[in-house]
Backbone as CSV, one residue per row, in Angstrom:
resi,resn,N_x,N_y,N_z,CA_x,CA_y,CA_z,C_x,C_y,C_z
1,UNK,-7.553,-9.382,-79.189,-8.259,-8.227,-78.712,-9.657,-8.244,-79.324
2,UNK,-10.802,-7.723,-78.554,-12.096,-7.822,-78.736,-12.801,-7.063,-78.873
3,UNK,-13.741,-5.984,-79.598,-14.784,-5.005,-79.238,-15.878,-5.548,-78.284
4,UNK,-15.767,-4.986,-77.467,-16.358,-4.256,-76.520,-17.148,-5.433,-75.386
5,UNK,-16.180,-5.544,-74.375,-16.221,-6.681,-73.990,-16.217,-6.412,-72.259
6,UNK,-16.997,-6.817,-71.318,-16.939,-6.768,-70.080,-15.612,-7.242,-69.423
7,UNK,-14.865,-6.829,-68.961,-14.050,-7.452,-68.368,-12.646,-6.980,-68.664
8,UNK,-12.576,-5.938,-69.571,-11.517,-5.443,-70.713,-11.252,-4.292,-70.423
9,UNK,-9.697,-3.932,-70.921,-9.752,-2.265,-71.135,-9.270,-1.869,-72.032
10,UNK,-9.123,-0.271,-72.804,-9.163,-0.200,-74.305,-7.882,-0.606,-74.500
11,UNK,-7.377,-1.562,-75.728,-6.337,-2.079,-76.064,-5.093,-0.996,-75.932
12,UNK,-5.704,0.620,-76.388,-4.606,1.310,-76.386,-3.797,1.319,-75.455
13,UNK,-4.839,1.218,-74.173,-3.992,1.353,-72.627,-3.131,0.609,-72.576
14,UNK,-3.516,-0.333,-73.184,-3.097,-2.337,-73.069,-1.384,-1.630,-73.144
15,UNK,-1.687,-1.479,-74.659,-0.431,-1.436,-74.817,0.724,-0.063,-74.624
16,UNK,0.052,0.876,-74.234,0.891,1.748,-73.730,1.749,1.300,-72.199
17,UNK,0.817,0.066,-71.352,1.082,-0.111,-70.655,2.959,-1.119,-70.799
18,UNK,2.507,-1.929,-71.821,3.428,-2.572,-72.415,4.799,-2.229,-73.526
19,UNK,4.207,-0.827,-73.913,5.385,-0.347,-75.165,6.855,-0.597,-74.624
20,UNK,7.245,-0.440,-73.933,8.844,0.291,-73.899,9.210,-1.534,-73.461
21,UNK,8.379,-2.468,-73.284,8.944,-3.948,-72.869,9.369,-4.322,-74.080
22,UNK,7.699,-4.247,-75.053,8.153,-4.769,-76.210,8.483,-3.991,-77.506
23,UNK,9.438,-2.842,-77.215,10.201,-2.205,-78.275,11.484,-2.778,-77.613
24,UNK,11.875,-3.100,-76.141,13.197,-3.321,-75.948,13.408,-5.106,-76.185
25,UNK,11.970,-5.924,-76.626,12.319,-6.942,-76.965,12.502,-7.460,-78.432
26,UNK,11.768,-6.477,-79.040,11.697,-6.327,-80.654,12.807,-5.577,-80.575
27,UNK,13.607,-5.429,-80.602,14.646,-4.488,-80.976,16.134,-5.450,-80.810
28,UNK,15.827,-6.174,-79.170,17.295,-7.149,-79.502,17.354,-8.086,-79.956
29,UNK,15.435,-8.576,-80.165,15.815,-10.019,-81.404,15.772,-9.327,-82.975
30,UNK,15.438,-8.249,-83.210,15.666,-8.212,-84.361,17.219,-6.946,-84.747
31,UNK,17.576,-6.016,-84.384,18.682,-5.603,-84.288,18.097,-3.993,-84.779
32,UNK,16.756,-4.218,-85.046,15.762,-2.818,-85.524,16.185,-1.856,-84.702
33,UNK,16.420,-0.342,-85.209,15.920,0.641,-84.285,15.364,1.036,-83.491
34,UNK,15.385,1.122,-82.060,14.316,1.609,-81.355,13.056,2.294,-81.829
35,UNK,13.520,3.697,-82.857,12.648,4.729,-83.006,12.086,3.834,-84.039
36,UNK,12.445,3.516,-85.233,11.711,2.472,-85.761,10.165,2.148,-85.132
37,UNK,10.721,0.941,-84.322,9.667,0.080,-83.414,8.848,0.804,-82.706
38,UNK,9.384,1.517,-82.522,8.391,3.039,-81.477,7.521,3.333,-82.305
39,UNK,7.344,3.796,-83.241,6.691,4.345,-84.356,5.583,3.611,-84.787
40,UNK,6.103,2.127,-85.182,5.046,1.097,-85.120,4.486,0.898,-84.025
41,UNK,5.181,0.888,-83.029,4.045,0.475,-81.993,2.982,2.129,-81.898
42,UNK,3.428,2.495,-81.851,2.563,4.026,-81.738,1.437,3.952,-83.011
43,UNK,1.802,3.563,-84.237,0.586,3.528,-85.282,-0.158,2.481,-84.740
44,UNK,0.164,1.209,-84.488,-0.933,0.032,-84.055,-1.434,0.920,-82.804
45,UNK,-1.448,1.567,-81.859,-1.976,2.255,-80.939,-3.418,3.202,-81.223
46,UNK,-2.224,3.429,-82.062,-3.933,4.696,-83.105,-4.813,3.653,-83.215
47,UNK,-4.111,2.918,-84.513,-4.954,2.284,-84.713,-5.848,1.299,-84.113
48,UNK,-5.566,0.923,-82.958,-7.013,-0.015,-82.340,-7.307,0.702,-81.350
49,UNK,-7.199,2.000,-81.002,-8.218,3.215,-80.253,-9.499,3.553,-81.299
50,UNK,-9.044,3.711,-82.724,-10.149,4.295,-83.705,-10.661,3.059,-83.879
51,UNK,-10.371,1.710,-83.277,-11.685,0.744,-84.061,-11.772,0.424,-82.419
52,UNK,-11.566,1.057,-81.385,-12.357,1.031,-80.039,-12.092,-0.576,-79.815
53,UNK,-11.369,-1.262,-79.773,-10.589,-2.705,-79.625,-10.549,-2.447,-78.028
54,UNK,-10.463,-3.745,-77.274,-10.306,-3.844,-76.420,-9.319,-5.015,-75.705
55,UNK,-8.724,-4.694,-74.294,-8.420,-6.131,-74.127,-8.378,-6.735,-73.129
56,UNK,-8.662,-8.399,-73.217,-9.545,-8.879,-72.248,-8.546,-9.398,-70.799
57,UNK,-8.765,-8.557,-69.385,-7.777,-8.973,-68.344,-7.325,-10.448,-68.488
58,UNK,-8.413,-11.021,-68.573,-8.166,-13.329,-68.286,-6.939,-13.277,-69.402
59,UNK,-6.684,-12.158,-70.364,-5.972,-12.757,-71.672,-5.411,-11.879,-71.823
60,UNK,-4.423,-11.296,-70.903,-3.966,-10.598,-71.415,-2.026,-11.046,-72.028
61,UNK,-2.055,-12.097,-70.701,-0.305,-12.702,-71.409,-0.615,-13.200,-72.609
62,UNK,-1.638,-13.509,-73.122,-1.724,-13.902,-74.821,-2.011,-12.880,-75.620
63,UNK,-2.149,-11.718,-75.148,-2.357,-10.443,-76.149,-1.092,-9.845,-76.310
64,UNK,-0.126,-10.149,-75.105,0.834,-9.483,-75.338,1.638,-10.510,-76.208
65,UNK,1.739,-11.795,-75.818,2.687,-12.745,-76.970,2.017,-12.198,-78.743
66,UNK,0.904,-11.895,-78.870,0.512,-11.436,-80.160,1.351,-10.440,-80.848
67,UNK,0.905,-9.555,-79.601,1.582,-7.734,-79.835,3.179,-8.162,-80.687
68,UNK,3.993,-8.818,-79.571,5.289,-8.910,-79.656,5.746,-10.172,-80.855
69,UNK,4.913,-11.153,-81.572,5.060,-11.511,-82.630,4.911,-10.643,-83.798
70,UNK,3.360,-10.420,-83.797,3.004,-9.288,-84.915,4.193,-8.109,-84.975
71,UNK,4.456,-7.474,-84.147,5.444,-6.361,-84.557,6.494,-6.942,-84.880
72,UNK,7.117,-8.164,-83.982,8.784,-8.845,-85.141,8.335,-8.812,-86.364
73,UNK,7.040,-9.993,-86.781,7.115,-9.926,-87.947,7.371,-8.762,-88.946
74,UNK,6.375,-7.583,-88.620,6.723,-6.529,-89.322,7.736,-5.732,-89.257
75,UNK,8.437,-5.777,-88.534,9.912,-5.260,-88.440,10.675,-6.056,-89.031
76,UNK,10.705,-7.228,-89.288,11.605,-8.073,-89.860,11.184,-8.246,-91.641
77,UNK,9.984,-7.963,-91.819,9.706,-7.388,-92.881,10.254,-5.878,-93.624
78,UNK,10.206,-5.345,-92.975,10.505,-4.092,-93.089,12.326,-3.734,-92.945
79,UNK,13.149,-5.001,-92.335,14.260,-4.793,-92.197,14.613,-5.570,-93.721
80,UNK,13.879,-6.758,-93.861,14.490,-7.665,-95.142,13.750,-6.748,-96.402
81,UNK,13.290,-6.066,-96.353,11.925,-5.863,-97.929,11.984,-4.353,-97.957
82,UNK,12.484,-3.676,-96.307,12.492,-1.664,-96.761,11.149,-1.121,-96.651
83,UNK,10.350,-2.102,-96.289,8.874,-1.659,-95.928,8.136,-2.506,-94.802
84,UNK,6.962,-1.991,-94.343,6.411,-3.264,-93.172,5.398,-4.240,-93.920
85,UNK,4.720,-4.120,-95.237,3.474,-4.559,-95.727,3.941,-5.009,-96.789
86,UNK,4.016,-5.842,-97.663,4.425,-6.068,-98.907,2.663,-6.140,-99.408
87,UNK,2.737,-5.120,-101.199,1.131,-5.485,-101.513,0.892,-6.636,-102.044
């Protein structure tokens, strides 16, 4: 995802458009909670609306393979460790 880029729309959309695919795919490879994953996906939402992120149409099946790695990882963090971030 990119600031501010012709051709794009704000990542949030991106992924509101996408939530409920990839909470129901993060959820049966990792065995996580729905509401869990919901939650995360809803904070990464905030969060790349307030840094105005965008994302680019040509790319978007690679934004979503991102989305849906990045959140296993942190769910699978958060399932092995009890948190999503280790400091």
């Amino acid at each position: 995802m990119s600031k501010r880029r012709k051709g794009a729309r704000p990542a949030q959309e991106f992924l509101r458009q996408h939530r409920k695919a990839v909470i129901d795919k993060v959820a049966q490879w990792t065995g996580a909670q729905r509401p869990l994953i919901k939650t995360l996906i809803e904070t990464i939402e905030e969060r790349v609306a307030r840094l105005e992120l965008r994302a680019d149409h040509a790319r978007e099946a690679e934004h979503l393979a991102e989305l849906t790695a990045y959140t296993t990882a942190l769910v699978m963090t958060y399932v092995t460790k009890g948190k999503f971030i280790q400091p």
